[in-house]
Each structure stands twice: as C-alpha cells, then as structure tokens.
PDB file as gemmi writes it, atoms N, CA and C in Angstrom:
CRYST1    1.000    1.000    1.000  90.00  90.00  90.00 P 1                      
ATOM      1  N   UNK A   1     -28.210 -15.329  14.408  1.00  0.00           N  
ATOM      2  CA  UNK A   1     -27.286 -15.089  13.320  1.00  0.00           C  
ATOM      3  C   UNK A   1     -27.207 -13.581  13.090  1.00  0.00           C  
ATOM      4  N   UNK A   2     -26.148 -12.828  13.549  1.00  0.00           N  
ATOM      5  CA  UNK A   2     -25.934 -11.737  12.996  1.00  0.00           C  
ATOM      6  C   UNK A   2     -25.154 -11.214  11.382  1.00  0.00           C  
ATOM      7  N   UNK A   3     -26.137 -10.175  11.028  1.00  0.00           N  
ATOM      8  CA  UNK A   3     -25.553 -10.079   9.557  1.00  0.00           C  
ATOM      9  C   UNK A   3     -24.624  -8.482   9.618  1.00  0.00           C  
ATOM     10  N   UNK A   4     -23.617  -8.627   8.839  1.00  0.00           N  
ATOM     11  CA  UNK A   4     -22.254  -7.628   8.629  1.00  0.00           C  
ATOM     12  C   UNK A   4     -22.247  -7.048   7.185  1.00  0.00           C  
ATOM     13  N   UNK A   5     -22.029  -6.016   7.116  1.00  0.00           N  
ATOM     14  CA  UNK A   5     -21.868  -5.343   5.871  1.00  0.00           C  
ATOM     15  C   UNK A   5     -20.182  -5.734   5.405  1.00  0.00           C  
ATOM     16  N   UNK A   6     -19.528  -5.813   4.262  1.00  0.00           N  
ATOM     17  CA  UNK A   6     -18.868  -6.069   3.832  1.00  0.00           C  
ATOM     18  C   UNK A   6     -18.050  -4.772   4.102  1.00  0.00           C  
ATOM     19  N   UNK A   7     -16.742  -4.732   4.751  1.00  0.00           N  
ATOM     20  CA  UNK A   7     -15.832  -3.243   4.519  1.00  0.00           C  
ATOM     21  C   UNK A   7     -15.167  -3.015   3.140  1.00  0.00           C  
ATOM     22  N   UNK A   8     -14.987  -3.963   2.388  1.00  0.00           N  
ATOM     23  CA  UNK A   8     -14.410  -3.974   1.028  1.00  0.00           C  
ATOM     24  C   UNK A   8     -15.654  -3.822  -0.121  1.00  0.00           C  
ATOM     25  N   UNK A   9     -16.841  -4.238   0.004  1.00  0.00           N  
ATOM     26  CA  UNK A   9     -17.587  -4.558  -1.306  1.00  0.00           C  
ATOM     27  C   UNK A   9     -18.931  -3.803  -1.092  1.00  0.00           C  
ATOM     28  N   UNK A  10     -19.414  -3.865   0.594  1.00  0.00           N  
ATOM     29  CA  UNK A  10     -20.510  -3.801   0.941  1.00  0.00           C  
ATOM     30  C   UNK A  10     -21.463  -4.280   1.424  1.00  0.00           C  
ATOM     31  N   UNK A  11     -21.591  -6.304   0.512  1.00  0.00           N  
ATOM     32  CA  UNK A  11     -22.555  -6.903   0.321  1.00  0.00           C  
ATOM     33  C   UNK A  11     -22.570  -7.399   2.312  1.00  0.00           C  
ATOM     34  N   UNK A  12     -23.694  -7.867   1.923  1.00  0.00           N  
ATOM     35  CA  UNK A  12     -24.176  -8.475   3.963  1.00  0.00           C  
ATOM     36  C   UNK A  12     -23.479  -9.730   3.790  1.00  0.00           C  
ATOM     37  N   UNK A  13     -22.943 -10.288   4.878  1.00  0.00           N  
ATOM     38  CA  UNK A  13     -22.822 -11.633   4.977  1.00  0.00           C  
ATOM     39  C   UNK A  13     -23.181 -12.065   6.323  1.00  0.00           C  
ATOM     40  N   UNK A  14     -22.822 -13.305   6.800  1.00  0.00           N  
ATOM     41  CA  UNK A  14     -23.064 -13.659   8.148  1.00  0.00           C  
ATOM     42  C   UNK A  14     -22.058 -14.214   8.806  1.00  0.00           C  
ATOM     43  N   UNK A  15     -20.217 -14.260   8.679  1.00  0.00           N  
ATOM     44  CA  UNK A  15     -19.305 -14.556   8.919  1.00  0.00           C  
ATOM     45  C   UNK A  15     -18.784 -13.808   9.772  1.00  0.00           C  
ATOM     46  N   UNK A  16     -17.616 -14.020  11.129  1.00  0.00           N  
ATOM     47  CA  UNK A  16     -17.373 -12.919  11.857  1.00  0.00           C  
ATOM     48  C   UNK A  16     -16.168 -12.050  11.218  1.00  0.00           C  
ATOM     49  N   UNK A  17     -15.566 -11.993  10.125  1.00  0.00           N  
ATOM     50  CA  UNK A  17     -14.525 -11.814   9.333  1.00  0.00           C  
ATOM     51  C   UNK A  17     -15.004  -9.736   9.513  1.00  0.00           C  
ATOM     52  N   UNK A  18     -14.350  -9.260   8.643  1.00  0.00           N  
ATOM     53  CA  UNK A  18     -14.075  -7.755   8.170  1.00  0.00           C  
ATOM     54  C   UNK A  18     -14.669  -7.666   6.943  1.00  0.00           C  
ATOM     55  N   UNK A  19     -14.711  -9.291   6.329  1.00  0.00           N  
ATOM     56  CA  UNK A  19     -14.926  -8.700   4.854  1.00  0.00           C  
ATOM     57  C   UNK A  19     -15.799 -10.642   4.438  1.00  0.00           C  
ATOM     58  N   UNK A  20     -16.417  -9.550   3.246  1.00  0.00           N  
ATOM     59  CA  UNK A  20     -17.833 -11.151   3.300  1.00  0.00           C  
ATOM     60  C   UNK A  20     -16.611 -12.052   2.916  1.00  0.00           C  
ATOM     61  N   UNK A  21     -16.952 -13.414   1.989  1.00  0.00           N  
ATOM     62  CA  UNK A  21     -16.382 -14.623   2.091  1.00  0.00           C  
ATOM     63  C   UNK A  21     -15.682 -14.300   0.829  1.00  0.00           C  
ATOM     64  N   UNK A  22     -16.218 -13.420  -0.423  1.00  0.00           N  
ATOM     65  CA  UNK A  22     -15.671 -13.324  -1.779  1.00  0.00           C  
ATOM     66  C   UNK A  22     -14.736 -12.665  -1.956  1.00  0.00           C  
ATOM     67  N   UNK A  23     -14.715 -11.353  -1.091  1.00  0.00           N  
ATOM     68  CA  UNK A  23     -13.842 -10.908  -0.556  1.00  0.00           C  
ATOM     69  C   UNK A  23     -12.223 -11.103   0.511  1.00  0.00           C  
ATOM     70  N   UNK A  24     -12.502 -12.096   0.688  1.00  0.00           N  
ATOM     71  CA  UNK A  24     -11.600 -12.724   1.351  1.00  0.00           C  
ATOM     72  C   UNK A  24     -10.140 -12.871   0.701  1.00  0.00           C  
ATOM     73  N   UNK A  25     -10.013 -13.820   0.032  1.00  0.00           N  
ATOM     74  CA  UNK A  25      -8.962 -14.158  -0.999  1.00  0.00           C  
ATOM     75  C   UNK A  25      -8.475 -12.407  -2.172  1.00  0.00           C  
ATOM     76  N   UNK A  26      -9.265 -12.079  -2.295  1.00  0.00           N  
ATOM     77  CA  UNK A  26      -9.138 -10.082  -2.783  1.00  0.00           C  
ATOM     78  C   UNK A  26      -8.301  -9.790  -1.832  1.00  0.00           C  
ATOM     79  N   UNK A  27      -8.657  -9.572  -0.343  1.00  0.00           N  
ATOM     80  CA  UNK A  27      -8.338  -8.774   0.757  1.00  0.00           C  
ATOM     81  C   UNK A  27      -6.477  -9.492   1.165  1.00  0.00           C  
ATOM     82  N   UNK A  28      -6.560 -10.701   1.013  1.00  0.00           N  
ATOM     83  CA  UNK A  28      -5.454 -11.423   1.356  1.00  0.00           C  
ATOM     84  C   UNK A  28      -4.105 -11.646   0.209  1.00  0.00           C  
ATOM     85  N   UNK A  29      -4.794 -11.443  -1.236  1.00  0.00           N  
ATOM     86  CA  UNK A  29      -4.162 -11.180  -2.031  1.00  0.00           C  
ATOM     87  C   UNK A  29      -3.249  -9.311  -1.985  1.00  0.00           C  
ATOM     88  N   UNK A  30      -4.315  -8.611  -1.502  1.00  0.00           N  
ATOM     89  CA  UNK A  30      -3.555  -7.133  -1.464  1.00  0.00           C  
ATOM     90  C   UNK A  30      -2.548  -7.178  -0.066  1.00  0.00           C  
ATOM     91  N   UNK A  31      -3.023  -7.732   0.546  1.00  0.00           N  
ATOM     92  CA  UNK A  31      -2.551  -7.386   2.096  1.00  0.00           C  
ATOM     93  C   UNK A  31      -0.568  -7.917   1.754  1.00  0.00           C  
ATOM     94  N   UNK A  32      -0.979  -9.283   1.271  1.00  0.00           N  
ATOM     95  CA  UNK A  32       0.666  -9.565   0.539  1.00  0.00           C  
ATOM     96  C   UNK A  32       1.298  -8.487  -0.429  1.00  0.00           C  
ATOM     97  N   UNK A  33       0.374  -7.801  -1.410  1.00  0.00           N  
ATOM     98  CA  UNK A  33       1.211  -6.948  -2.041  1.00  0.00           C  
ATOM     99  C   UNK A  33       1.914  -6.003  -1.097  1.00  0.00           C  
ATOM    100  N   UNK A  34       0.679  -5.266  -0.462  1.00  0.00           N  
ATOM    101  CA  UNK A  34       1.199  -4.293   0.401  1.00  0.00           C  
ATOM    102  C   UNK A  34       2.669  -4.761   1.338  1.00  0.00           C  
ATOM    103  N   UNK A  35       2.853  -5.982   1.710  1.00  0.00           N  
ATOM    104  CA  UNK A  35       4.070  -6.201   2.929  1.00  0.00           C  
ATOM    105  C   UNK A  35       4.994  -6.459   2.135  1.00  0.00           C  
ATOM    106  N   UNK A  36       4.891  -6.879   1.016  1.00  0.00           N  
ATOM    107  CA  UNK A  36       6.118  -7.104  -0.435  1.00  0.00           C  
ATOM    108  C   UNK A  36       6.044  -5.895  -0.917  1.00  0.00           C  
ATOM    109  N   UNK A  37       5.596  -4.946  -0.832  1.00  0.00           N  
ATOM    110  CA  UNK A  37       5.966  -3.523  -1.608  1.00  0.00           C  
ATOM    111  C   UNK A  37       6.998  -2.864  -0.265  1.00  0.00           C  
ATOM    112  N   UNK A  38       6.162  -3.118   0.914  1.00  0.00           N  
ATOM    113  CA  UNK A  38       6.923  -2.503   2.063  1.00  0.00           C  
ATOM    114  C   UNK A  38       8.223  -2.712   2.413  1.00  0.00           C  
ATOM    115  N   UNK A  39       8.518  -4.054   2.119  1.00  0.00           N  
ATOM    116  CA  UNK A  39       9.559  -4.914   2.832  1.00  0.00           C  
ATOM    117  C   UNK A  39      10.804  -4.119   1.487  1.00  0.00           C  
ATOM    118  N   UNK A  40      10.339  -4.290  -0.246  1.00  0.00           N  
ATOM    119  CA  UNK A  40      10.920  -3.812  -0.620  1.00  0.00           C  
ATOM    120  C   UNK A  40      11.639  -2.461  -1.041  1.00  0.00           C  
ATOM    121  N   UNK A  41      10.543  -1.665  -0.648  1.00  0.00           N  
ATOM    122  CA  UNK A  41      10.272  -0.059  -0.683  1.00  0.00           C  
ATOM    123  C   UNK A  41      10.405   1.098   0.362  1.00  0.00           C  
ATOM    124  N   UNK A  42      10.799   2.178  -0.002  1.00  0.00           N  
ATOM    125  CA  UNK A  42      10.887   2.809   1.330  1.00  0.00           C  
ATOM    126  C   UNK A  42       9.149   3.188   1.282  1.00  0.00           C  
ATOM    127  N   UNK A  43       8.771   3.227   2.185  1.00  0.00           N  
ATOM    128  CA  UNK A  43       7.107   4.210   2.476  1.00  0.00           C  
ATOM    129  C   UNK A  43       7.022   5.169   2.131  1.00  0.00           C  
ATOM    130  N   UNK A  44       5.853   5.559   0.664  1.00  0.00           N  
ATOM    131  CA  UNK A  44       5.546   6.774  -0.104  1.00  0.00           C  
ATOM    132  C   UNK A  44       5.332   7.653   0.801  1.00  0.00           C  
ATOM    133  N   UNK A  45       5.308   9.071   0.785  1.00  0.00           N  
ATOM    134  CA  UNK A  45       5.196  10.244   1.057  1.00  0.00           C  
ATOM    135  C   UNK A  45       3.472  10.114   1.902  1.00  0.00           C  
ATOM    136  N   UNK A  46       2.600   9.862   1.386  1.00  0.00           N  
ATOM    137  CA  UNK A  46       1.073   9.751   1.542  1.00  0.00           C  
ATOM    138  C   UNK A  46       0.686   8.424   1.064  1.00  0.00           C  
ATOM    139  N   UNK A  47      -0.489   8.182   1.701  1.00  0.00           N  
ATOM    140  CA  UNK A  47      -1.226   7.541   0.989  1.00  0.00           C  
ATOM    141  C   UNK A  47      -1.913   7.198  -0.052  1.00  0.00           C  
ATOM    142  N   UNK A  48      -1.921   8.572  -0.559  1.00  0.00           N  
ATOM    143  CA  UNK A  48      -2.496   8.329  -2.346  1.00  0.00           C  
ATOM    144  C   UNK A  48      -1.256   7.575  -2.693  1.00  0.00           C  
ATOM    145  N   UNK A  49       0.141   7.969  -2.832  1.00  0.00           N  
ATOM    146  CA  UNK A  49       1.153   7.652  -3.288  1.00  0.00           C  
ATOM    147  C   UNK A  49       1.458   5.953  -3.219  1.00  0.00           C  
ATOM    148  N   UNK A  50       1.302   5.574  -2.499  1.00  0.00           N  
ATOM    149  CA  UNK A  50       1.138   3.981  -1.276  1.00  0.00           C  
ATOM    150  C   UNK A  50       0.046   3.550  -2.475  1.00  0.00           C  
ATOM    151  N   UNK A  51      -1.349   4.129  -2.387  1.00  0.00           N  
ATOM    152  CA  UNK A  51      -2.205   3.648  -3.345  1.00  0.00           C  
ATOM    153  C   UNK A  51      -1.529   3.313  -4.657  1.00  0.00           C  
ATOM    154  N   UNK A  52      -1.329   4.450  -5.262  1.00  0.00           N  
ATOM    155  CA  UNK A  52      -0.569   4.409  -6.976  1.00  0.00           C  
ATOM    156  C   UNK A  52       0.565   3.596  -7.074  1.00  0.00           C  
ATOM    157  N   UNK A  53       0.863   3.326  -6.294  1.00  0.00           N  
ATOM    158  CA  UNK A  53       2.067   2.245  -6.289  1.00  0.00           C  
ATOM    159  C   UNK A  53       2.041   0.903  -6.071  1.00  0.00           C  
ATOM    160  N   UNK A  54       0.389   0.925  -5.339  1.00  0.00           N  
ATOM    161  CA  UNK A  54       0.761  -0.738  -4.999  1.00  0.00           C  
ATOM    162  C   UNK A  54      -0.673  -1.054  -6.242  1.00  0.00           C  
ATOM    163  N   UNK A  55      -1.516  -0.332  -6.060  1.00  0.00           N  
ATOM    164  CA  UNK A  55      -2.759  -0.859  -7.050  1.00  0.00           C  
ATOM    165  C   UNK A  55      -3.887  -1.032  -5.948  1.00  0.00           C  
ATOM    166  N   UNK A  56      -3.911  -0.864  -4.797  1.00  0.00           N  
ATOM    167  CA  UNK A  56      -4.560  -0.647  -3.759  1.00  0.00           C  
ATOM    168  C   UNK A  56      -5.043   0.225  -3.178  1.00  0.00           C  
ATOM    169  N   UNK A  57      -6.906   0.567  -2.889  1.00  0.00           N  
ATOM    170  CA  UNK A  57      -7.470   1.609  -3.184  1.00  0.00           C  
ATOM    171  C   UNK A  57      -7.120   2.146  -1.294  1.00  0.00           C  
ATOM    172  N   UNK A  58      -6.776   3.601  -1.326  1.00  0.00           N  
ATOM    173  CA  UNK A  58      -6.635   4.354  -0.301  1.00  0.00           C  
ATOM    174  C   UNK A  58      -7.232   3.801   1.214  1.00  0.00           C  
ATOM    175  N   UNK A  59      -8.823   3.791   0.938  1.00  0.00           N  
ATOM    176  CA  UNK A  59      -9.629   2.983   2.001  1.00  0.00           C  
ATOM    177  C   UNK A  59      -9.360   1.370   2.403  1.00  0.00           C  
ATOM    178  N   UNK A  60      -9.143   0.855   1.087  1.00  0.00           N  
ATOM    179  CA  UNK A  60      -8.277  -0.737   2.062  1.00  0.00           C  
ATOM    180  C   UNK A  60      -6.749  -0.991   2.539  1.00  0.00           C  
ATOM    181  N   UNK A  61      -6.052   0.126   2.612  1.00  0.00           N  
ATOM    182  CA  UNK A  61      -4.773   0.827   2.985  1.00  0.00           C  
ATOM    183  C   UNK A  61      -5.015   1.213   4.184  1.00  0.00           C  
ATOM    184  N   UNK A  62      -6.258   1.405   4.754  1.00  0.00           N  
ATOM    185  CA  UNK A  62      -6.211   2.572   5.763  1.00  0.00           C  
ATOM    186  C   UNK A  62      -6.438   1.152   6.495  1.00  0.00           C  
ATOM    187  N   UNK A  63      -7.580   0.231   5.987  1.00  0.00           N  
ATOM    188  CA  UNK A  63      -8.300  -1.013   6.916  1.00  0.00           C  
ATOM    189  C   UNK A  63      -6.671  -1.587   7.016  1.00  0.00           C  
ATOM    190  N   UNK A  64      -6.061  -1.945   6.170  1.00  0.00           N  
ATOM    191  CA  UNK A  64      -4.742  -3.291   6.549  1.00  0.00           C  
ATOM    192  C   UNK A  64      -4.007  -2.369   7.412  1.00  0.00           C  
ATOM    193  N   UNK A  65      -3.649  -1.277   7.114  1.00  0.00           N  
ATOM    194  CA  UNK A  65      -2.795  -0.286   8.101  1.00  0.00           C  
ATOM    195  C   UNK A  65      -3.172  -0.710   9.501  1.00  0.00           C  
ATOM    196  N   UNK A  66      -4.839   0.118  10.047  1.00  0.00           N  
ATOM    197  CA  UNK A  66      -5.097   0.233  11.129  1.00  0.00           C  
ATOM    198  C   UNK A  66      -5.335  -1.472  11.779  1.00  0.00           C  
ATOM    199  N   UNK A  67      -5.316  -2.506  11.093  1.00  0.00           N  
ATOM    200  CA  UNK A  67      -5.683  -3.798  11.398  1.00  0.00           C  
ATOM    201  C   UNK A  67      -4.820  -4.477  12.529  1.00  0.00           C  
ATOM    202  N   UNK A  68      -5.078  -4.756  13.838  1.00  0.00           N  
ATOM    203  CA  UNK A  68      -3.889  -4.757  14.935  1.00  0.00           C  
ATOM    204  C   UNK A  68      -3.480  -6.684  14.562  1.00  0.00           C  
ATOM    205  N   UNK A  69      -4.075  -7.439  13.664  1.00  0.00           N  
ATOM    206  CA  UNK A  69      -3.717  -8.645  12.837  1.00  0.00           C  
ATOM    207  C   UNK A  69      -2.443  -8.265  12.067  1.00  0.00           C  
ATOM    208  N   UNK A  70      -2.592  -7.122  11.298  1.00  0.00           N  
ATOM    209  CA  UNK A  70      -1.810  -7.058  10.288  1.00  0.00           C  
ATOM    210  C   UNK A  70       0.030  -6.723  11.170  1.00  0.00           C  
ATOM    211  N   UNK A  71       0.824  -7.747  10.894  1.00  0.00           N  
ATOM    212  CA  UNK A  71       2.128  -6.596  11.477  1.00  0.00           C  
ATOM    213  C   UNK A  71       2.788  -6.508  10.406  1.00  0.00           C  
ATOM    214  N   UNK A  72       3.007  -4.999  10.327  1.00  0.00           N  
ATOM    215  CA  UNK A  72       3.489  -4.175   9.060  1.00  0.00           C  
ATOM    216  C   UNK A  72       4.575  -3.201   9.903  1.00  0.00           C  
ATOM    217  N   UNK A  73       5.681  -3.350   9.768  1.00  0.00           N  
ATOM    218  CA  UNK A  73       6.677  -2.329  10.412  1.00  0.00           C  
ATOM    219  C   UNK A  73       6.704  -0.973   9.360  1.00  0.00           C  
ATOM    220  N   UNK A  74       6.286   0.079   9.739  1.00  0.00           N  
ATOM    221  CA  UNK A  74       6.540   1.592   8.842  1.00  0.00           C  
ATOM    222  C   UNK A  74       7.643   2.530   9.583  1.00  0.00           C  
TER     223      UNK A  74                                                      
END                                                                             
C-alpha cells in the first residue's frame, strides 16, 4: 500500500487519485467553476486575476490547468 500526500490539503491518503478522498468532490466542484467561467469569459490577463474571479486559489489553477484529464480550451 503506497501512501500520497494530498496536492490540495496535504493530508496522506492511500488512493491513486491527485487529491485524498475529502478532497475530491472540493477539487471537482472548482474544476466545473473554472470550465463555466471559461466557456463564459474571455481568459484574465494572469493568474491571480483567473484566481479573483473564479474563487480558486492560484496553485489549484495551475494543478487543473497543467492536468492532461482536464480539457480546457484557452
């Protein structure tokens, strides 16, 4: 059984996921904001901006961005 640090929270878990189990439904809840802000929005200037706009902290912007799961047209 290998154990994983959480990319969102921290905590260890033992799931093969990105993010422990509590985290999950968090991570999947933003990931929709983010493609409903996109779909409706043109793409902020930066990423802080992207942050302040959607309510989504910079670093889990960068994870759904770089995520080759996620398809997000920019």
């Amino acid at each position: 059984m290998e154990l994983n640090k959480c990319s969102r929270c921290g905590a260890f878990y033992t799931t093969s996921n990105n993010v422990c189990p509590n985290c999950v439904p968090k991570d999947n809840c933003d990931q929709l904001t983010l493609k409903n802000f996109l779909a409706e929005n043109e793409m902020p200037a930066s990423m802080e901006a992207l942050s302040a706009d959607t309510g989504i902290s910079v670093k889990n912007l960068n994870r759904y961005l770089a995520d080759s799961d996620i398809n997000i047209c920019l």
